[in-house]
N, CA, C and O atoms as a GROMACS GRO file, in nm:
protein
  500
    1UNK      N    1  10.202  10.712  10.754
    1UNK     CA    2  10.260  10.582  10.771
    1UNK      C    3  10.275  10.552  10.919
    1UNK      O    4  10.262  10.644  11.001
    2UNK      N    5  10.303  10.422  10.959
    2UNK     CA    6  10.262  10.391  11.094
    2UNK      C    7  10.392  10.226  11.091
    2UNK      O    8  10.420  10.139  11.008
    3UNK      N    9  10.429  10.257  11.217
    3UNK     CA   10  10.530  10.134  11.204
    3UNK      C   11  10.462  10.017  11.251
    3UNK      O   12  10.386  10.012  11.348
    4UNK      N   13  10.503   9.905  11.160
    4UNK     CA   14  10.434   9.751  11.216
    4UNK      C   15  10.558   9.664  11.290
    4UNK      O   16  10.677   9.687  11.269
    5UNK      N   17  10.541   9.630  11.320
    5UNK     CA   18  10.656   9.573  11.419
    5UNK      C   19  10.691   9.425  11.354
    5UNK      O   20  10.803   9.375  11.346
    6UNK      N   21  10.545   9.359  11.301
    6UNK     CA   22  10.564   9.238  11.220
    6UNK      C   23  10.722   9.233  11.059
    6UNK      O   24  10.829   9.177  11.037
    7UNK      N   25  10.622   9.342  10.989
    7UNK     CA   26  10.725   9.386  10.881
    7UNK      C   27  10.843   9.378  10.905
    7UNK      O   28  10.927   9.298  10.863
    8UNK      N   29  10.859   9.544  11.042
    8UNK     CA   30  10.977   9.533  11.026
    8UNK      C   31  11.128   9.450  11.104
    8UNK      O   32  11.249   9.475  11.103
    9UNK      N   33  11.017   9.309  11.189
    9UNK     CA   34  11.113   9.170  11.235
    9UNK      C   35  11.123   9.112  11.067
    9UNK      O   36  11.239   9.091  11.032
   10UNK      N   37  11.068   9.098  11.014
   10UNK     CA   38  11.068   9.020  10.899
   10UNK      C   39  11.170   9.103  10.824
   10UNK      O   40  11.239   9.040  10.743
   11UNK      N   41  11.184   9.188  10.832
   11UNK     CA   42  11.318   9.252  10.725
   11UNK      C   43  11.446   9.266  10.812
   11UNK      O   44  11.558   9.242  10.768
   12UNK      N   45  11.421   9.305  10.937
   12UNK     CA   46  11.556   9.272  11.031
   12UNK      C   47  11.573   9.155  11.016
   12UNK      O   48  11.642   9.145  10.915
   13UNK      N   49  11.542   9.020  11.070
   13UNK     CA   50  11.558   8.913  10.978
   13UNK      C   51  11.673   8.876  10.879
   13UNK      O   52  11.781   8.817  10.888
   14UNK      N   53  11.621   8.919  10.810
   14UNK     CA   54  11.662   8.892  10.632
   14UNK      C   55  11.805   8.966  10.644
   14UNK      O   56  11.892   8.948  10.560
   15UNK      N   57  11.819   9.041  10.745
   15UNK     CA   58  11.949   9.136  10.722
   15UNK      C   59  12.052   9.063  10.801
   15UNK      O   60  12.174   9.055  10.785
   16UNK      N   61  11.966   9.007  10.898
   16UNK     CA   62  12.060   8.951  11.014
   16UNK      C   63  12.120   9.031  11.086
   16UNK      O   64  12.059   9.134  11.112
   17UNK      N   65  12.276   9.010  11.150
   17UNK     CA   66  12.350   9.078  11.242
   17UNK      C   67  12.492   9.115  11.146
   17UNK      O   68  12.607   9.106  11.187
   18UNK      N   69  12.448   9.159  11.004
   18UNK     CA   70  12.561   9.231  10.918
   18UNK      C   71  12.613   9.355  10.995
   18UNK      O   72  12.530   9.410  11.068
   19UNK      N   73  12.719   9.400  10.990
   19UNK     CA   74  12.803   9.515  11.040
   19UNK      C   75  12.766   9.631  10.935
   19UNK      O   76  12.762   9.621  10.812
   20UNK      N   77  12.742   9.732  11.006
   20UNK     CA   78  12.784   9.833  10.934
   20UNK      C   79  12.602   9.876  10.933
   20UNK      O   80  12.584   9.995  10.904
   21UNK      N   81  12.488   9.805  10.956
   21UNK     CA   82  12.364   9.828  10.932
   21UNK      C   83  12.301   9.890  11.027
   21UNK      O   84  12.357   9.851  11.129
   22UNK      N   85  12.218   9.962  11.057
   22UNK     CA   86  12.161  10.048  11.170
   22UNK      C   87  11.975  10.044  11.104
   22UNK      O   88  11.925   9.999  11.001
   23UNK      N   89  11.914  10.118  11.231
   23UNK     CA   90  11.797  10.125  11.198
   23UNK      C   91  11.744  10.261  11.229
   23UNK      O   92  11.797  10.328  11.318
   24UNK      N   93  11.627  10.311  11.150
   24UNK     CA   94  11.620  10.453  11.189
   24UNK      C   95  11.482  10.510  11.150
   24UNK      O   96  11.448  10.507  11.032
   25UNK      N   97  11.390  10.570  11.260
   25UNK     CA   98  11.271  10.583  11.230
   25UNK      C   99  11.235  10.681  11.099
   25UNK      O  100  11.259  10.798  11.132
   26UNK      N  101  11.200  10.675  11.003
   26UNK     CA  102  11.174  10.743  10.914
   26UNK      C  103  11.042  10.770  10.837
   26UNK      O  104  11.016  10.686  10.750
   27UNK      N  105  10.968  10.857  10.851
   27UNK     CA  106  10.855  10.836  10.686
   27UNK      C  107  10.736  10.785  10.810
   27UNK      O  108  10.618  10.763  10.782
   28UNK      N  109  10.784  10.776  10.921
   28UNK     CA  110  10.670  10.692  11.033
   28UNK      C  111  10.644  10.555  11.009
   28UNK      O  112  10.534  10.507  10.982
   29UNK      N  113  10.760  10.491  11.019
   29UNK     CA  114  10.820  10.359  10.931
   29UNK      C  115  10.959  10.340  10.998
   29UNK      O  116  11.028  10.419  11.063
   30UNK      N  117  10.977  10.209  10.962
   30UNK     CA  118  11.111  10.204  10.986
   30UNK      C  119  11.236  10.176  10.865
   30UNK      O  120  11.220  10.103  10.768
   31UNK      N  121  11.326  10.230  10.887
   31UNK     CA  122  11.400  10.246  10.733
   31UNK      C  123  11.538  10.189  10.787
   31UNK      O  124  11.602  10.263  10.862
   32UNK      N  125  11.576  10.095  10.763
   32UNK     CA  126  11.725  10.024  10.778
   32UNK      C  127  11.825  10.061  10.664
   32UNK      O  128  11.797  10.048  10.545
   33UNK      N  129  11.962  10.116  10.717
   33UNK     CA  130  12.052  10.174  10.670
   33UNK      C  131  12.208  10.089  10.694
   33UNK      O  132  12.258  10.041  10.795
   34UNK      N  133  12.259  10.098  10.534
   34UNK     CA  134  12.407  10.022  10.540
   34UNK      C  135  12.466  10.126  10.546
   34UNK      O  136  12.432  10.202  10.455
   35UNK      N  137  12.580  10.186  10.646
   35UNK     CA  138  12.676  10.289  10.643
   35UNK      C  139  12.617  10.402  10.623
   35UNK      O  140  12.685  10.484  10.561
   36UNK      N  141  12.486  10.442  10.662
   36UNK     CA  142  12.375  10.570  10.647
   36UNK      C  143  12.365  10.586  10.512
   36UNK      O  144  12.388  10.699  10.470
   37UNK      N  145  12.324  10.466  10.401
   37UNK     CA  146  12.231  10.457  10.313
   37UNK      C  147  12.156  10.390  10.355
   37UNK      O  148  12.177  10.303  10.439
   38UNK      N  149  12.014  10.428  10.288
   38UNK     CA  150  11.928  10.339  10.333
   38UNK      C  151  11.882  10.249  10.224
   38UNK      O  152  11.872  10.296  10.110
   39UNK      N  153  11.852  10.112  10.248
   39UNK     CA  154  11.886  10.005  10.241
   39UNK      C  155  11.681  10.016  10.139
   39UNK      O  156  11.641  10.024  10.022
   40UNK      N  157  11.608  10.010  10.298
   40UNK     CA  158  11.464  10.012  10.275
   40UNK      C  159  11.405  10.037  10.392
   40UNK      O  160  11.454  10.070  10.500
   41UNK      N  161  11.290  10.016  10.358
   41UNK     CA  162  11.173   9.972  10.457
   41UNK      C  163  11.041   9.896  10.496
   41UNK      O  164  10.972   9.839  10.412
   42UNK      N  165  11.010   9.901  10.633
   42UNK     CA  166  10.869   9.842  10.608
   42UNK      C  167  10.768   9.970  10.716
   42UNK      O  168  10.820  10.034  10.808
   43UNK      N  169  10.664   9.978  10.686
   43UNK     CA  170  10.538  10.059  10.740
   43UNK      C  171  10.399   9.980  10.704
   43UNK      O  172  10.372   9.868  10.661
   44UNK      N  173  10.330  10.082  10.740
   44UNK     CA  174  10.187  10.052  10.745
   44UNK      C  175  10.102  10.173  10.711
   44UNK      O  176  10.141  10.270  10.776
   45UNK      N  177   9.997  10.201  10.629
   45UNK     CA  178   9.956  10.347  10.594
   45UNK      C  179   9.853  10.348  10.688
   45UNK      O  180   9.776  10.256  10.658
   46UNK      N  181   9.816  10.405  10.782
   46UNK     CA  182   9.747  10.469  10.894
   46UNK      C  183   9.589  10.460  10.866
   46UNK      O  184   9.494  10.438  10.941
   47UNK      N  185   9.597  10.482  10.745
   47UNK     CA  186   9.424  10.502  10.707
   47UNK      C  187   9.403  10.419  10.638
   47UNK      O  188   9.280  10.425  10.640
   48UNK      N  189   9.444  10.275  10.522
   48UNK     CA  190   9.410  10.191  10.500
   48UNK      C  191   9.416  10.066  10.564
   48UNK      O  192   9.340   9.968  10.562
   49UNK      N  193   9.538  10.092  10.631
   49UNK     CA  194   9.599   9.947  10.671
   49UNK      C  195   9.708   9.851  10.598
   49UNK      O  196   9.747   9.738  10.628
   50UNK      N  197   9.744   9.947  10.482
   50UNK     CA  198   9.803   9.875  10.377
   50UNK      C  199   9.924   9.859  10.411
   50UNK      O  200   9.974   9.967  10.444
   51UNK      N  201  10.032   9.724  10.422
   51UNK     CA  202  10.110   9.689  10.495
   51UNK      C  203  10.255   9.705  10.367
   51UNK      O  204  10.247   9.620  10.279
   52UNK      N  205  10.346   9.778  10.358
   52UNK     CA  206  10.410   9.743  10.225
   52UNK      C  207  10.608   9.759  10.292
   52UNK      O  208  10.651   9.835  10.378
   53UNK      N  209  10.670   9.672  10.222
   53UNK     CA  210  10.823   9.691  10.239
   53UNK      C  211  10.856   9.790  10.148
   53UNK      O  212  10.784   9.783  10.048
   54UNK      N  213  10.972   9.916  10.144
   54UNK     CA  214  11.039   9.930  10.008
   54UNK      C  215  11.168   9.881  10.044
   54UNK      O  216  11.217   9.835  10.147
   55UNK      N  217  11.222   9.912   9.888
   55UNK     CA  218  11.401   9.899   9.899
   55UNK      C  219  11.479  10.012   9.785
   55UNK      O  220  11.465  10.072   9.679
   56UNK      N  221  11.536   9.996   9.855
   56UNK     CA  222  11.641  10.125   9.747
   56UNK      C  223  11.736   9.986   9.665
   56UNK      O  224  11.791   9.886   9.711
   57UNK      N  225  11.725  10.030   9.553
   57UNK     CA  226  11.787   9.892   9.424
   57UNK      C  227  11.897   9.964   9.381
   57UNK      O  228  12.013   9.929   9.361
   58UNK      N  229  11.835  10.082   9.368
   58UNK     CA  230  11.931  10.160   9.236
   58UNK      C  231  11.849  10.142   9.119
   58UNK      O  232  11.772  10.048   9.103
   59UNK      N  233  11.871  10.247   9.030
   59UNK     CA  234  11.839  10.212   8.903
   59UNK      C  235  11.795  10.140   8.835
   59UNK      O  236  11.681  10.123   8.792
   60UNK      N  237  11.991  10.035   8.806
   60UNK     CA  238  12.034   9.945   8.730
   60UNK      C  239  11.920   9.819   8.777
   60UNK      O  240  11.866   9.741   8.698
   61UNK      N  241  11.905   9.823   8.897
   61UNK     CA  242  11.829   9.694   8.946
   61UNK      C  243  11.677   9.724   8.932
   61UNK      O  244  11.616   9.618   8.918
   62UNK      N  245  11.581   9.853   8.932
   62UNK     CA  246  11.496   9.843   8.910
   62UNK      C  247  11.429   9.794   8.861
   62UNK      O  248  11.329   9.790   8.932
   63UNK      N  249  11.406   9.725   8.731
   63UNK     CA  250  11.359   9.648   8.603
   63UNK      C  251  11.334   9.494   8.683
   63UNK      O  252  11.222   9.456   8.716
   64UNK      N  253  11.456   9.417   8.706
   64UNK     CA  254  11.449   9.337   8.795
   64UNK      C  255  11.393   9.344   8.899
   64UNK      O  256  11.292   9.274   8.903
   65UNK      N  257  11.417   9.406   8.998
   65UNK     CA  258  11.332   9.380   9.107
   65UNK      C  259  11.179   9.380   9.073
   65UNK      O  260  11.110   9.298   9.134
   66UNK      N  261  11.103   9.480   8.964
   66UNK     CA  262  10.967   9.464   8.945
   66UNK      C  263  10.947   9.323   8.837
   66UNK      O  264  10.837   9.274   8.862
   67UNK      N  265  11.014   9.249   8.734
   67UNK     CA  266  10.987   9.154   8.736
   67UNK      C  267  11.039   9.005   8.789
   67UNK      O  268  10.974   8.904   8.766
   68UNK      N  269  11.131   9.005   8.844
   68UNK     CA  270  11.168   8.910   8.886
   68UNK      C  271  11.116   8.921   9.036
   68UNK      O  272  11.148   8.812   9.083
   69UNK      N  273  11.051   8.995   9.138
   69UNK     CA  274  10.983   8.998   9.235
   69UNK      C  275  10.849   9.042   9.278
   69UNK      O  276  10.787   9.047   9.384
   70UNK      N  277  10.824   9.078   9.132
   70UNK     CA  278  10.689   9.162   9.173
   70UNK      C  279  10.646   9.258   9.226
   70UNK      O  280  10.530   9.273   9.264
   71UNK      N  281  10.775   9.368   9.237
   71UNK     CA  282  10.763   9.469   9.298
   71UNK      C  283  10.733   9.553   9.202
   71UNK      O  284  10.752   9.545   9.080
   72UNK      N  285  10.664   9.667   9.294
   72UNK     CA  286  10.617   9.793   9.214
   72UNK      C  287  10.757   9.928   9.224
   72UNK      O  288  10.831   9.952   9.320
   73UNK      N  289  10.752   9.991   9.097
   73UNK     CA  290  10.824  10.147   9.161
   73UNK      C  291  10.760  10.220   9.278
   73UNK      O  292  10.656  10.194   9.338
   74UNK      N  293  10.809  10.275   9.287
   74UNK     CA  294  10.788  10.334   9.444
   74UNK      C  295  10.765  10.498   9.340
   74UNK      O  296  10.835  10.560   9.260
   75UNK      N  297  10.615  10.519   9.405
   75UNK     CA  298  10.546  10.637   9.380
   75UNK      C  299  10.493  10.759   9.480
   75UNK      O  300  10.371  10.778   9.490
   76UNK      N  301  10.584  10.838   9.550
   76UNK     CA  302  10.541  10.911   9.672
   76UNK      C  303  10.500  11.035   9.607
   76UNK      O  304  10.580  11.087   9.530
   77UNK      N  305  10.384  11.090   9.628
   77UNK     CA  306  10.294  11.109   9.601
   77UNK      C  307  10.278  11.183   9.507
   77UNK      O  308  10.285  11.306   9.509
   78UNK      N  309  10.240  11.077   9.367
   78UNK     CA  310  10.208  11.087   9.307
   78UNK      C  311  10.361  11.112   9.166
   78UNK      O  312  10.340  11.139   9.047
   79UNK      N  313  10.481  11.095   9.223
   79UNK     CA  314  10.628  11.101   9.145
   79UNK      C  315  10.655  11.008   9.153
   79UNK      O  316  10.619  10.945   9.253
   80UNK      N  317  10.737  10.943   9.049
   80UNK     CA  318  10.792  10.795   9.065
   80UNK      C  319  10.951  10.860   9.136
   80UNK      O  320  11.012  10.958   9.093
   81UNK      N  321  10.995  10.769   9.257
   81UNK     CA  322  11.096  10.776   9.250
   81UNK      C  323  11.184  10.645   9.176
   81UNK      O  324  11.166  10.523   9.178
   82UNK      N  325  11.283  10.730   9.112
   82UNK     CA  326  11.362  10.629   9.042
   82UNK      C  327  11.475  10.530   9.123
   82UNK      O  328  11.550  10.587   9.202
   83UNK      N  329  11.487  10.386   9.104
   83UNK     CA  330  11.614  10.310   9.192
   83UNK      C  331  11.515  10.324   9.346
   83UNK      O  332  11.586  10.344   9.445
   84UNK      N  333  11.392  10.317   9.369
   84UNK     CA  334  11.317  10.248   9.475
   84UNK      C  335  11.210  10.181   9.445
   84UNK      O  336  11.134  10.240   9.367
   85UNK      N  337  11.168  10.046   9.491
   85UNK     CA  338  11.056   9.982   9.485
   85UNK      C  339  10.996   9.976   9.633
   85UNK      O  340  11.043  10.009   9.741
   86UNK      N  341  10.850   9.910   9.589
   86UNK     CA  342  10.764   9.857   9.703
   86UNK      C  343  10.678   9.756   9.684
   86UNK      O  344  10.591   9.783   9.601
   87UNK      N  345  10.672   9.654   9.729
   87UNK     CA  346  10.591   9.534   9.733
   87UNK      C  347  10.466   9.527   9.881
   87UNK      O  348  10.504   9.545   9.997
   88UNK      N  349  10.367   9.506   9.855
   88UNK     CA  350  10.295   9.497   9.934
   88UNK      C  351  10.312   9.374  10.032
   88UNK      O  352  10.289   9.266   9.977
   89UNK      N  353  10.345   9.366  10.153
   89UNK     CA  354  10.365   9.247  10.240
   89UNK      C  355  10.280   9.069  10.215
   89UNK      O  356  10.333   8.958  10.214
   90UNK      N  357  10.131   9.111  10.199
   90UNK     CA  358  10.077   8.976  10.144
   90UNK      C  359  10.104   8.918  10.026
   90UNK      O  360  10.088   8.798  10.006
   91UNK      N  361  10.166   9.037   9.902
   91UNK     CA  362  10.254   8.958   9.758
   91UNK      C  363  10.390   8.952   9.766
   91UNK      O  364  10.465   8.945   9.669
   92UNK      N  365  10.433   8.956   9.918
   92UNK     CA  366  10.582   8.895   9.903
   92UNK      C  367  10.656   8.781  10.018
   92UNK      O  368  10.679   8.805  10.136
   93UNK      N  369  10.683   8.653   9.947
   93UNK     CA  370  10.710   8.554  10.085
   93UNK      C  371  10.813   8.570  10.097
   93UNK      O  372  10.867   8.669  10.046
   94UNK      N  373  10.875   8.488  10.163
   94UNK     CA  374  11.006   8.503  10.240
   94UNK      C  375  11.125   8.497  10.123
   94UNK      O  376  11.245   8.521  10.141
   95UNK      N  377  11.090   8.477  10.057
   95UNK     CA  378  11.197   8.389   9.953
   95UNK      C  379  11.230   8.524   9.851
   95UNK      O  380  11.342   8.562   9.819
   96UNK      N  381  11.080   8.594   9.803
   96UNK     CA  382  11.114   8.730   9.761
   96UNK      C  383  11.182   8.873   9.828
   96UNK      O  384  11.245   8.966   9.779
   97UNK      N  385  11.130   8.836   9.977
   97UNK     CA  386  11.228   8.977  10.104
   97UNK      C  387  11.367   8.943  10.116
   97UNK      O  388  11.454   9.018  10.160
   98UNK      N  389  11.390   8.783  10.057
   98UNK     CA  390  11.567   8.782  10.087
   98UNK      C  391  11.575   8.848   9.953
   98UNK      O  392  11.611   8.966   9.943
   99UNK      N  393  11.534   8.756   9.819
   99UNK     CA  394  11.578   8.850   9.715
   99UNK      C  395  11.617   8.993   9.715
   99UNK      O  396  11.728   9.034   9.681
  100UNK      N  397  11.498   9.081   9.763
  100UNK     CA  398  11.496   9.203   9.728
  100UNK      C  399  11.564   9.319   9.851
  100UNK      O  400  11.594   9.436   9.830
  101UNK      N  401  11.576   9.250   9.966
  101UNK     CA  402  11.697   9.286  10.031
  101UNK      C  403  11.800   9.266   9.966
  101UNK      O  404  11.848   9.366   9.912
  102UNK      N  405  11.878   9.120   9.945
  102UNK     CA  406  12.021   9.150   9.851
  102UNK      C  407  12.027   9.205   9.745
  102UNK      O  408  12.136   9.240   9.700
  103UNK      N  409  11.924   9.226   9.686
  103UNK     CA  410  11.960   9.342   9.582
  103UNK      C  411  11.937   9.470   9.588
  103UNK      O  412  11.961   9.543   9.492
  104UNK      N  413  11.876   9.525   9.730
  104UNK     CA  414  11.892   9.644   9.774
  104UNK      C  415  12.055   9.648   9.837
  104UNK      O  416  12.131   9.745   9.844
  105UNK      N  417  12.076   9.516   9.877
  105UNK     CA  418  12.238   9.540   9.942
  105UNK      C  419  12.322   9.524   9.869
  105UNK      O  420  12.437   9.547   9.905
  106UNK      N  421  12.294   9.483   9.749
  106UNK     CA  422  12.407   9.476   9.606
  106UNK      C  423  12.439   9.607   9.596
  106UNK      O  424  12.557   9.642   9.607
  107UNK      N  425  12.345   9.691   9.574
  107UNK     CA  426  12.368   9.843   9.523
  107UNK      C  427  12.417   9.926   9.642
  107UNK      O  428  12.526   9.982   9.634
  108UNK      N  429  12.334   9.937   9.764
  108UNK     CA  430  12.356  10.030   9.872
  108UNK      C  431  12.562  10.001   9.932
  108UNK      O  432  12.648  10.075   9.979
  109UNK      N  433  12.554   9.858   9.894
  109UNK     CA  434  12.723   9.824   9.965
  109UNK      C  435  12.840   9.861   9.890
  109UNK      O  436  12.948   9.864   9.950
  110UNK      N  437  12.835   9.898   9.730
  110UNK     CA  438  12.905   9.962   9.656
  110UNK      C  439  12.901  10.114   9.670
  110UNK      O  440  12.970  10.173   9.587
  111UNK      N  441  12.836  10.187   9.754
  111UNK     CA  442  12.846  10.296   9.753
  111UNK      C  443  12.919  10.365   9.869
  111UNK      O  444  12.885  10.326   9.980
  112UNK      N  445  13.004  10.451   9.865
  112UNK     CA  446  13.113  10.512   9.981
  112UNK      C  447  13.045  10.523  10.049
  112UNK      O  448  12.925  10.542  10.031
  113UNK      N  449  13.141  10.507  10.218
  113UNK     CA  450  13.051  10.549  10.356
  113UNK      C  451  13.052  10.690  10.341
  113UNK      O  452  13.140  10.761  10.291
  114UNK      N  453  12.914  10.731  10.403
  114UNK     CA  454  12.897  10.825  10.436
  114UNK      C  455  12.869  10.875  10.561
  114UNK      O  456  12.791  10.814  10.634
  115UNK      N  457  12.924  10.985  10.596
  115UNK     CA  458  12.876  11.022  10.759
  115UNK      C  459  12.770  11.101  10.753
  115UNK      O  460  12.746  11.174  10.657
  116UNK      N  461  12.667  11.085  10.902
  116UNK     CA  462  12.567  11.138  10.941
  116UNK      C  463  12.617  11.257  10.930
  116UNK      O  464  12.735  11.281  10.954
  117UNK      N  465  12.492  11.385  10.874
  117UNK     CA  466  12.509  11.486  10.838
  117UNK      C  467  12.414  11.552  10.974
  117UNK      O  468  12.299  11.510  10.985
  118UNK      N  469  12.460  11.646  11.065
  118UNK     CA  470  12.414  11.720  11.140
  118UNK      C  471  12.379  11.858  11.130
  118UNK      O  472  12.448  11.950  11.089
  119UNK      N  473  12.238  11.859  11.179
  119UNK     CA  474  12.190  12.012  11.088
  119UNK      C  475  12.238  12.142  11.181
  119UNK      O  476  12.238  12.144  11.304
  120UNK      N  477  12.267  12.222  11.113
  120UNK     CA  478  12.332  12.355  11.208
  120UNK      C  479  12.233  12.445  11.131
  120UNK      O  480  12.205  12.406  11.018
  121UNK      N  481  12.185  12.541  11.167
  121UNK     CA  482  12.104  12.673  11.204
  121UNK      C  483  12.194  12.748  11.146
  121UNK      O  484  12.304  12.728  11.198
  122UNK      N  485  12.197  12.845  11.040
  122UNK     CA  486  12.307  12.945  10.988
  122UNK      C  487  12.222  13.068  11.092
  122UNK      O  488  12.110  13.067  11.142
  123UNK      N  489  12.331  13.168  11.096
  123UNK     CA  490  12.253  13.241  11.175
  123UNK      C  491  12.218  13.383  11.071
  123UNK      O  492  12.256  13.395  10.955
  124UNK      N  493  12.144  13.474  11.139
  124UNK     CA  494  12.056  13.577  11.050
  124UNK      C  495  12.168  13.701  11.060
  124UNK      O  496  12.166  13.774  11.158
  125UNK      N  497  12.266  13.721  10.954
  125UNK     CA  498  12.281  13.886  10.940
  125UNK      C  499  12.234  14.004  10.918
  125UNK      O  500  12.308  14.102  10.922
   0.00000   0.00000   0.00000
């Protein structure tokens, strides 16, 4: 994956200047986070060119987001993950990235803050 800069103005955007949201390179992509959940993203796959957003829904919202937006489940490689979608950037206008942002932020904003987890090295006895 490869970050597009187009995508991911178009989903900063949609988020605006909400509190509590951060951004964070991930997946070789960029992945925007409410209170260090992450929210979604947008990338670019390196070897096709294929331009796609996801979003974390949850679950409950999955069903919806693939028909009421046209999004696909989100399949990394080759597993569905469950409570994420992805829409390819040319099948989604503006009107579907607000949708499917607020309903990535319906779910991600009901869930407790969480703090950044810092990795420590156990050491060898």
């Amino acid at each position: 994956m490869a970050y597009d800069e187009e995508l991911t103005d178009r989903f900063r955007e949609q988020l605006g200047f909400m509190d509590g949201v951060s951004e964070k390179n991930m997946m070789g992509g960029v992945c925007f986070l409410y209170q260090n959940h992450m929210i979604g993203g947008a990338s670019r796959n390196k070897n096709t060119g294929e331009r796609t957003f996801m979003f974390r829904v949850g679950k409950d919202n999955e069903q919806e987001a693939c028909e009421r937006y046209s999004a696909q489940p989100l399949s990394f490689t080759g597993r569905k993950m469950g409570g994420l979608v992805e829409i390819e950037n040319d099948a989604c206008d503006n009107d579907q990235l607000k949708g499917l942002v607020s309903l990535a932020l319906s779910f991600v904003t009901q869930l407790p803050p969480k703090s950044e987890k810092k990795k420590t090295l156990k050491s060898k006895k």
